[in-house]
C-alpha positions as CSV (number, residue, x, y, z in Angstrom):
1,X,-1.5,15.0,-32.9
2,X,-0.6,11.5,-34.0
3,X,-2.6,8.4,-32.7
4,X,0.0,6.9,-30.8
5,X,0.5,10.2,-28.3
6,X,-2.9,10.7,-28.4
7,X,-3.1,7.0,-26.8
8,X,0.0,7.6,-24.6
9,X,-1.7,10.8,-23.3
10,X,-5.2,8.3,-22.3
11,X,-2.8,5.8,-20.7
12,X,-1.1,8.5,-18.6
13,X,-4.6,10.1,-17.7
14,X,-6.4,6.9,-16.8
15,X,-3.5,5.7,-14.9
16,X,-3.3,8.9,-13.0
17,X,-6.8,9.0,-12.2
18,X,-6.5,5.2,-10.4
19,X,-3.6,6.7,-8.8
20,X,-5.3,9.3,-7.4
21,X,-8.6,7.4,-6.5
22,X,-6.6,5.3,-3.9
23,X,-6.4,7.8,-1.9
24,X,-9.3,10.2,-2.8
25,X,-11.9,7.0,-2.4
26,X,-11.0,7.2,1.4
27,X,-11.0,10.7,2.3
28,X,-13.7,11.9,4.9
29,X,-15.1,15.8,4.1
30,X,-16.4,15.4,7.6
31,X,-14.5,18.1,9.3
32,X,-16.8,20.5,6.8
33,X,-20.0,20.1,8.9
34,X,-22.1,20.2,6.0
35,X,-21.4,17.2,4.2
36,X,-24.0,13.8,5.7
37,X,-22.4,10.4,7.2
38,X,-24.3,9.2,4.0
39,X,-26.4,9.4,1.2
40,X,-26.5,6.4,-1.3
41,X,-24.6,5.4,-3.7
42,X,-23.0,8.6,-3.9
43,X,-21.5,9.8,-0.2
44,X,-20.3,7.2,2.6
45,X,-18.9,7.9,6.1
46,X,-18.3,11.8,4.8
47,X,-16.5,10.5,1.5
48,X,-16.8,8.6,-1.8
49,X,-19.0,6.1,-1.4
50,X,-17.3,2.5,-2.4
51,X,-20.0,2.0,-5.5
52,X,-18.9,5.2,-7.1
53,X,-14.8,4.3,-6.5
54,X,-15.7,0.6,-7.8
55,X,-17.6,1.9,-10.4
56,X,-15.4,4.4,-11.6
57,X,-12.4,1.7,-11.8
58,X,-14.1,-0.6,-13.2
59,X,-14.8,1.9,-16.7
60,X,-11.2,2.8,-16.4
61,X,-10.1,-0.7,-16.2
62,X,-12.0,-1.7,-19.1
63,X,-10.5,1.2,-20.9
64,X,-6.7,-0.2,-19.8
65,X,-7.4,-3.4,-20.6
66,X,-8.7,-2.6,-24.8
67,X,-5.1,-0.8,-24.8
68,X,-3.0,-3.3,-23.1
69,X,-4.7,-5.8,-25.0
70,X,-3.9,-3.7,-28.2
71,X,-0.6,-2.3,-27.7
72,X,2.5,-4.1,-28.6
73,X,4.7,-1.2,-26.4
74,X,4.8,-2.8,-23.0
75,X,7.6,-3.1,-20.6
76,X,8.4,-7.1,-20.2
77,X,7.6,-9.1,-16.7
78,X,10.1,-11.6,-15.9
79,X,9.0,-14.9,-16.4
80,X,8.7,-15.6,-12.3
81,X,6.4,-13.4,-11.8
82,X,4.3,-13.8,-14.6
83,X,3.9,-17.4,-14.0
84,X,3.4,-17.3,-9.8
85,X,0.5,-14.1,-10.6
86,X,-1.3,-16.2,-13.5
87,X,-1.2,-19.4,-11.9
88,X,-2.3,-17.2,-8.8
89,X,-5.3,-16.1,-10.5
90,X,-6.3,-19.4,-12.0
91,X,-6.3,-20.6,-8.1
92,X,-8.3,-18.4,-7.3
93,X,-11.0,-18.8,-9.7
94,X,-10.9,-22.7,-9.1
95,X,-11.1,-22.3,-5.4
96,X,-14.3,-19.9,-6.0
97,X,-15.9,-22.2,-7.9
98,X,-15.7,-24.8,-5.2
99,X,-16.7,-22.3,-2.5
100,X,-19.6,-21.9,-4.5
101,X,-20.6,-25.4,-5.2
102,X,-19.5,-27.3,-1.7
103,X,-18.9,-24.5,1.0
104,X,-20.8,-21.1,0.5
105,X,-24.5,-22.8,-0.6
106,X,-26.4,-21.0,0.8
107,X,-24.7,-17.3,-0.3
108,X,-25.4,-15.9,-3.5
109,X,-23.4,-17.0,-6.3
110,X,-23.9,-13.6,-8.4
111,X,-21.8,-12.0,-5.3
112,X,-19.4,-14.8,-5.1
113,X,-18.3,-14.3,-8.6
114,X,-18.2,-10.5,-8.6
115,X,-15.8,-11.1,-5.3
116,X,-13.6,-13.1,-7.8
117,X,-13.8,-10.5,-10.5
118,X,-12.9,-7.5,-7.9
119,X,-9.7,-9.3,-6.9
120,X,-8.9,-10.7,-10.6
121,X,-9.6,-6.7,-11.4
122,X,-6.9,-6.1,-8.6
123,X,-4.1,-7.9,-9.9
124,X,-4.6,-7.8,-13.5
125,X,-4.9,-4.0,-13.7
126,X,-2.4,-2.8,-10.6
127,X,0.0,-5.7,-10.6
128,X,0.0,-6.2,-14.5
129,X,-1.5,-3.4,-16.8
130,X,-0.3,-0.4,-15.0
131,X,3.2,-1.5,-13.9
132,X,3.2,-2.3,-18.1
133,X,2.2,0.6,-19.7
134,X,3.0,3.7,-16.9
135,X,6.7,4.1,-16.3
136,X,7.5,4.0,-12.8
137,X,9.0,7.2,-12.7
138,X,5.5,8.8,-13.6
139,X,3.9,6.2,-10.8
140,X,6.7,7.3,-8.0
141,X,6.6,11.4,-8.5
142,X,2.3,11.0,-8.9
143,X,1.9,8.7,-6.0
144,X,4.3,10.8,-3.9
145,X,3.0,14.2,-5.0
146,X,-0.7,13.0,-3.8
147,X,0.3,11.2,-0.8
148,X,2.2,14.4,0.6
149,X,0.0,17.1,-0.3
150,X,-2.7,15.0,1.7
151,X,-1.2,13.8,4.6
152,X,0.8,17.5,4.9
153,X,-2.4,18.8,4.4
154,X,-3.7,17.5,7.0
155,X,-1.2,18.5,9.4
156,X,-1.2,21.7,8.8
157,X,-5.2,22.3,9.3
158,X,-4.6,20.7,12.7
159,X,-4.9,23.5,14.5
160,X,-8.3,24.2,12.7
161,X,-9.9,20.7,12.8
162,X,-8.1,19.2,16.0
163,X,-12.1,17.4,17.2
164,X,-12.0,16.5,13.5
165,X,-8.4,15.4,13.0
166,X,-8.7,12.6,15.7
167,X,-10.1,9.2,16.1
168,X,-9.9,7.3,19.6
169,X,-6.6,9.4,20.3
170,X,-4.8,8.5,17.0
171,X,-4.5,10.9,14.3
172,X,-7.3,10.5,10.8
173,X,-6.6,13.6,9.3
174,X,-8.3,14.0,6.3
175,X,-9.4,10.5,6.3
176,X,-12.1,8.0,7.0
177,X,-10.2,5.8,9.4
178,X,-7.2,5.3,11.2
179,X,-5.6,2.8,8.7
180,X,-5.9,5.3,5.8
181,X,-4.1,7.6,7.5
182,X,-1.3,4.7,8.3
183,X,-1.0,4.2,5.3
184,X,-0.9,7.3,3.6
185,X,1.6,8.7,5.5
186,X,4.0,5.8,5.4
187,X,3.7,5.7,1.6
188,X,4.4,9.5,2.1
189,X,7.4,9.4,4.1
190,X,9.4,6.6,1.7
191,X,8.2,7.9,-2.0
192,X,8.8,11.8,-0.6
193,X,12.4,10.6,1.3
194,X,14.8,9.9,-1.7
195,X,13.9,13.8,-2.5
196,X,16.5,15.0,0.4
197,X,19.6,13.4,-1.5
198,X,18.2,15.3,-5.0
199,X,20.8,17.4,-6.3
200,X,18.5,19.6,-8.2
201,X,16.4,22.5,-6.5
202,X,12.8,22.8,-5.7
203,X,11.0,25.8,-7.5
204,X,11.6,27.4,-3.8
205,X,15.4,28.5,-3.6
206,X,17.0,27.2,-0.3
207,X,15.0,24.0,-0.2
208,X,17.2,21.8,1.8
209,X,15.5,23.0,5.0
210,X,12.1,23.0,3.5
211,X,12.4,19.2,2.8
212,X,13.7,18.6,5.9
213,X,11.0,20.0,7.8
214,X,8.4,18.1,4.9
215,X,10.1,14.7,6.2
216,X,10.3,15.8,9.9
217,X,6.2,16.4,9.9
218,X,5.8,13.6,7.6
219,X,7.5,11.6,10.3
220,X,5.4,13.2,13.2
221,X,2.0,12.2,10.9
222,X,3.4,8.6,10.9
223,X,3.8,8.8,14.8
224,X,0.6,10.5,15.7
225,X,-1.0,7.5,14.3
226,X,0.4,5.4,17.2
227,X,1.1,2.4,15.1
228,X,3.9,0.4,16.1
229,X,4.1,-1.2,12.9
230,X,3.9,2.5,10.7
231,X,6.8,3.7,13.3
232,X,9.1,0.6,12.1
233,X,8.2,0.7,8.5
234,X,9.4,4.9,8.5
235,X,12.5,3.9,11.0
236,X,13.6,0.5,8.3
237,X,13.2,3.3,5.5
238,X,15.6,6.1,7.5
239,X,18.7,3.7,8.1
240,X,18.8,1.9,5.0
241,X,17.6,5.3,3.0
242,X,20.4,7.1,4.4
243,X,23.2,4.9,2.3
244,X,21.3,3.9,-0.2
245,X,20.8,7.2,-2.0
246,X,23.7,8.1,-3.2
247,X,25.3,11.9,-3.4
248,X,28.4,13.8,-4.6
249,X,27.4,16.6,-2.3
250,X,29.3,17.1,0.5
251,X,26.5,18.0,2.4
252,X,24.9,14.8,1.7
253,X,27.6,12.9,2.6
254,X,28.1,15.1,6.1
255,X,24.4,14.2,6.6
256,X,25.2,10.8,5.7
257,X,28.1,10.1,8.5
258,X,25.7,12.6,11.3
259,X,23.1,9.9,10.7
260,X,25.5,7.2,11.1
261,X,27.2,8.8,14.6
262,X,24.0,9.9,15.8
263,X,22.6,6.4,15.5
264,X,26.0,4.5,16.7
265,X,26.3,6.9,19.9
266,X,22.4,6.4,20.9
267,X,22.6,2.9,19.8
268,X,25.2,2.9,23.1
269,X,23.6,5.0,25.4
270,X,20.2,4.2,24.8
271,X,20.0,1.3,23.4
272,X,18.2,-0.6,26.3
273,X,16.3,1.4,27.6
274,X,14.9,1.8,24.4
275,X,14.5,-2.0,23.9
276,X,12.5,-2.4,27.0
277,X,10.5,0.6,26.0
278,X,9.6,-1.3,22.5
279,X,8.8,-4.5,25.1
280,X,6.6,-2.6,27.3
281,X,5.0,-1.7,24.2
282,X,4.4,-4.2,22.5
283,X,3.3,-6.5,25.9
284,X,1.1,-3.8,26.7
285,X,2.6,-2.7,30.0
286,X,3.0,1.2,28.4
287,X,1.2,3.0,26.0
288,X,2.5,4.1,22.5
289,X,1.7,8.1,21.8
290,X,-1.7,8.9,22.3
291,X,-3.1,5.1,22.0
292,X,-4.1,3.2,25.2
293,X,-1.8,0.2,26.1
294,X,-2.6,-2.9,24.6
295,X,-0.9,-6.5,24.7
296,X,0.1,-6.6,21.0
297,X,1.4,-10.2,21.2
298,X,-1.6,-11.3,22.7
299,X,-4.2,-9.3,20.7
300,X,-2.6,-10.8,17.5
301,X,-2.4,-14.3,18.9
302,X,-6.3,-14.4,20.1
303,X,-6.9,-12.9,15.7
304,X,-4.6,-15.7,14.6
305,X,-6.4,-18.5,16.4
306,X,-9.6,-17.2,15.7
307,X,-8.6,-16.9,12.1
308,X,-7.2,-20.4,11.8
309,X,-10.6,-21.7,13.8
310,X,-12.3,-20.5,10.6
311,X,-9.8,-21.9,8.7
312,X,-10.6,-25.8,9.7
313,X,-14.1,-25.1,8.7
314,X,-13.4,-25.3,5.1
315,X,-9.4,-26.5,5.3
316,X,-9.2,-27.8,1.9
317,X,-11.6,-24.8,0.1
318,X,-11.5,-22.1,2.0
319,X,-14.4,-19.6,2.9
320,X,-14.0,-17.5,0.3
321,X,-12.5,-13.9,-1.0
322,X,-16.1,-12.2,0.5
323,X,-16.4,-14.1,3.5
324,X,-16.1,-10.8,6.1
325,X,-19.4,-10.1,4.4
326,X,-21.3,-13.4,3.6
327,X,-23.4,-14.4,6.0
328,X,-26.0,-17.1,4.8
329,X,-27.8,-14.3,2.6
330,X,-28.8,-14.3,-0.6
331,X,-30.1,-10.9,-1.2
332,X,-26.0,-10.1,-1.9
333,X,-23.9,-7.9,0.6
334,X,-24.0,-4.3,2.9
335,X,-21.1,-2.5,2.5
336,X,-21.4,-1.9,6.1
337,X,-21.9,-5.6,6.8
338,X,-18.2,-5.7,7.0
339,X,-16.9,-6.9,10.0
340,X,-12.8,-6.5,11.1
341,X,-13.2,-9.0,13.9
342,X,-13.4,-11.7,11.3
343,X,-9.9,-10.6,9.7
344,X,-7.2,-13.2,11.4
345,X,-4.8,-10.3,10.8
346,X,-1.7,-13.0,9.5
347,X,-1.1,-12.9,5.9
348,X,-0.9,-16.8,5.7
349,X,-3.6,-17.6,8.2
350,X,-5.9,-15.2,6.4
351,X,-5.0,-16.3,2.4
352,X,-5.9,-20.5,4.7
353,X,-9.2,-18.7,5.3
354,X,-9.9,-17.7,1.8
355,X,-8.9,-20.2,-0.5
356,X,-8.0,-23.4,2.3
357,X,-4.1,-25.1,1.8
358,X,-3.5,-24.7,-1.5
359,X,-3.8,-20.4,-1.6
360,X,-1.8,-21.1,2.5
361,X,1.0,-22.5,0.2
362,X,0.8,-19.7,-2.4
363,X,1.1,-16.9,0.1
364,X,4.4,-18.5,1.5
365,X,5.5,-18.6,-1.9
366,X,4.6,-15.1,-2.6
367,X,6.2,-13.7,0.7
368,X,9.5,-15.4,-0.6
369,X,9.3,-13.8,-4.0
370,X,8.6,-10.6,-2.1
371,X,11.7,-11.0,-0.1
372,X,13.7,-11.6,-3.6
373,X,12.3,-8.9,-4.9
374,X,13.1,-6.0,-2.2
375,X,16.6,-7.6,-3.1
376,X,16.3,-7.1,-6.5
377,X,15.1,-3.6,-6.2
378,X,17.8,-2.4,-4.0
379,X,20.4,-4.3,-5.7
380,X,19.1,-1.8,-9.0
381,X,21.4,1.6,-9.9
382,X,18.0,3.5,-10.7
383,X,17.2,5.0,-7.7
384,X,13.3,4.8,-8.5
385,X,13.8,1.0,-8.5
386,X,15.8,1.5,-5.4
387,X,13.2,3.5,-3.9
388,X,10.4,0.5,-4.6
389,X,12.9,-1.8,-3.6
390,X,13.0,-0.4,0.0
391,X,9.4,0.3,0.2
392,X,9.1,-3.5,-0.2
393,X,12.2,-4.3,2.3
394,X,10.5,-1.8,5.0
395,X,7.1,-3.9,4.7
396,X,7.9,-7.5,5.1
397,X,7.3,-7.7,8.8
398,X,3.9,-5.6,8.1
399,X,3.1,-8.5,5.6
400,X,3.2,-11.0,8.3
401,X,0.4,-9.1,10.4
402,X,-1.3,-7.6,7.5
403,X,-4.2,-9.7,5.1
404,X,-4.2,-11.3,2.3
405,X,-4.3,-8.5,-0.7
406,X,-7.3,-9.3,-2.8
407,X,-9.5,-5.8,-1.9
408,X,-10.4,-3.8,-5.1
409,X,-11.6,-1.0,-2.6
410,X,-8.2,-1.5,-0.4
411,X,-5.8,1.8,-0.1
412,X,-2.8,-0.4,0.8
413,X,-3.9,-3.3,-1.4
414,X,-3.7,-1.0,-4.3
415,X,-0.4,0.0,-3.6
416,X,0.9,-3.2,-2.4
417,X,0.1,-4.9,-6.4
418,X,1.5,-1.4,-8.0
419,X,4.8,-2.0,-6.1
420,X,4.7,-5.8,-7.1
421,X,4.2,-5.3,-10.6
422,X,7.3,-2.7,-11.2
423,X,9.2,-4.9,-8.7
424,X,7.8,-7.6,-11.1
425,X,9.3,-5.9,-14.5
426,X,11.9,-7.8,-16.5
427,X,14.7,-5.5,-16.1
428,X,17.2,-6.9,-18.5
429,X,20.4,-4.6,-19.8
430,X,19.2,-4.8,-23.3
431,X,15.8,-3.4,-22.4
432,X,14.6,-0.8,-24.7
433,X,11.8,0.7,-22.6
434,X,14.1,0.6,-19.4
435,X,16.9,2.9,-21.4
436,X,14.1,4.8,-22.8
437,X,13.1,5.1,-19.4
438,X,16.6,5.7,-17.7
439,X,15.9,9.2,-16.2
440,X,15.7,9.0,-12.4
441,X,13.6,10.6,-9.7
442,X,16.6,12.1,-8.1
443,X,17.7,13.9,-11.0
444,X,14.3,15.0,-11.9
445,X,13.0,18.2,-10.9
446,X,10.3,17.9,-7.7
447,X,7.7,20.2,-7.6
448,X,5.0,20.3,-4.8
């Protein structure tokens, strides 16, 4: 074996192994019974404990880096998004060192720089290294293969673990908390959804119903959940799904016009009543599945003015990428220190908080370049870079109400830089690594 697939074959492995860890890191072995809340550094709320998934990222990062650092066969970034991520990460350091100096005195400083590596770790490795040296056809079919075999997983040992499965009435599954379980099952639902319009089989002969019921309980995961925002993300991915994958089957294209019909006719006959539903909702005056009602609009307002209160404390600095965990101390941080109620849960009024005006006018930026970039992706003939594409278009109102992305031990964060770094790819015509790369998911063969 040559040197250069043995390296290949340590990119792939490493790369895997991240993959993976996003959404091993937050499962919950609690439904065992024999497995403690916690024993340090090695078990935490039933599950990895954060040391061991930082820790284990970290050596694996060090490895990606020597390569990508080494290796001359990367795919390109386009010039835009190399510029807005570097100049991103120079912020951020500058800001820090303020924080540190003017703002955050009396907080460690050891901490306040590790905060600043974890997030530089972020970016550089998922929304540069990775997206460089793992094609994104490997990083679709692995991301979808794990997602799916969790979150079905855990629907089908309902019936088993039902006391388990549950969390305040919304569905955990397999994992920790209720947004793990958002968000793997949304990233479930997209990656596993281009795999109805495949025209090649499954190992199973007959498949078409198989991945119909897959999506259909995929779906009922997403909805279990009771997240308003989940239910949209899945609904934006259906309608524009439907036409964007395209099919010489008739089949397909008889499901293609059904879906079309079925949603003109209820469009018409339900169309507001289901409106006022979605109001009642949202305003809190009905509940949404099992959840108890709650005044979304109002809930999010009282975040975003708290957020923006902590905001004018340090407008021109911000309080810094740690500052759900700093409190005065300088012994360092707890991981359960954390506290959600300090999260202004605005992606612009939380990246103010952080790093003050000037990282406020880089997350308006960045939202921009993510809206030009779903655009890009879905404007691609690849249907992998289609499928990325959406998975961006179907999250821009979750931006809005989501945090800034700088979390090393972040499921969605994780994904959220993987899907800007391939949407971030210099996709030029004469692109050797992009023909190289030209075989798509939906010709490729799925295996679950």
């Amino acid at each position: 074996m040559n040197s250069s697939l043995k390296v290949k074959r340590l990119i792939d492995l490493c790369c895997i192994t991240l993959i993976a860890l996003i959404f091993l890191c937050k499962v919950s072995l609690k439904w065992m019974k024999i497995i403690p809340y916690s024993i340090p550094p090695v078990i935490f709320q039933y599950g990895l404990h954060p040391y061991i998934n930082f820790g284990l990222q970290f050596v694996i990062a060090l490895i990606l880096i020597f390569i990508w650092v080494k290796t001359k066969e990367k795919t390109p970034l386009s010039p835009i998004y190399k510029g807005y991520i570097y100049s991103l990460l120079l912020l951020l350091s500058v800001q820090t060192m303020f924080q540190i100096t003017l703002v955050n005195v009396g907080n460690s400083v050891l901490i306040q720089i590790a905060g600043l590596g974890m997030a530089v770790l972020l970016i550089l490795v998922y929304g540069i290294i990775i997206p460089q040296l793992f094609p994104l056809k490997k990083f679709i079919f692995y991301t979808m293969k794990i997602s799916v075999m969790l979150v079905i997983g855990s629907a089908l040992n309902l019936p088993l673990f039902f006391g388990e499965m549950f969390r305040g009435g919304r569905f955990v599954g397999f994992f920790k908390h209720i947004p793990h379980m958002v968000t793997a099952s949304t990233v479930a639902f997209i990656f596993f959804f281009p795999a109805l319009f495949s025209e090649n089989k499954w190992t199973l002969r007959n498949n078409t119903p198989l991945k119909l019921f897959a999506i259909l309980l995929l779906a009922v995961t997403v909805l279990l959940t009771s997240t308003k925002a989940a239910f949209g993300t899945i609904a934006i991915t259906a309608f524009v799904g439907v036409f964007l994958f395209g099919s010489k089957k008739r089949a397909v294209r008889l499901f293609k016009f059904a879906a079309l019909s079925t949603f003109l006719v209820s469009t018409l006959l339900i169309g507001a009543p289901t409106g006022e539903f979605m109001y009642d909702v949202t305003t809190g005056k009905t509940s949404f599945g099992m959840r108890k009602a709650q005044d979304g609009v109002s809930t999010r307002m009282e975040e975003v003015t708290r957020g923006w209160s902590m905001f004018e404390r340090s407008p021109y600095f911000g309080l810094g990428l740690l500052y759900k965990f700093l409190n005065n101390r300088e012994e360092g941080i707890e991981v359960e220190s954390y506290n959600s109620f300090k999260d202004p849960h605005n992606l612009f009024v939380s990246a103010a908080v952080i790093g003050g005006y000037p990282l406020f006018v880089y997350a308006i930026l960045g939202y921009l370049l993510m809206i030009a970039g779903a655009i890009k992706g879905l404007n691609q003939s690849d249907p992998n870079r289609q499928l990325i594409g959406l998975f961006l278009l179907s999250h821009l109102p979750v931006f809005v109400i989501y945090h800034a992305h700088f979390s090393l031990g972040g499921m969605a964060d994780r994904i959220y830089w993987l899907v800007f770094g391939y949407l971030g790819q210099y996709w030029g015509k004469s692109d050797e690594i992009n023909r190289a790369d030209s075989s798509t998911l939906i010709k490729s063969e799925i295996v679950i």
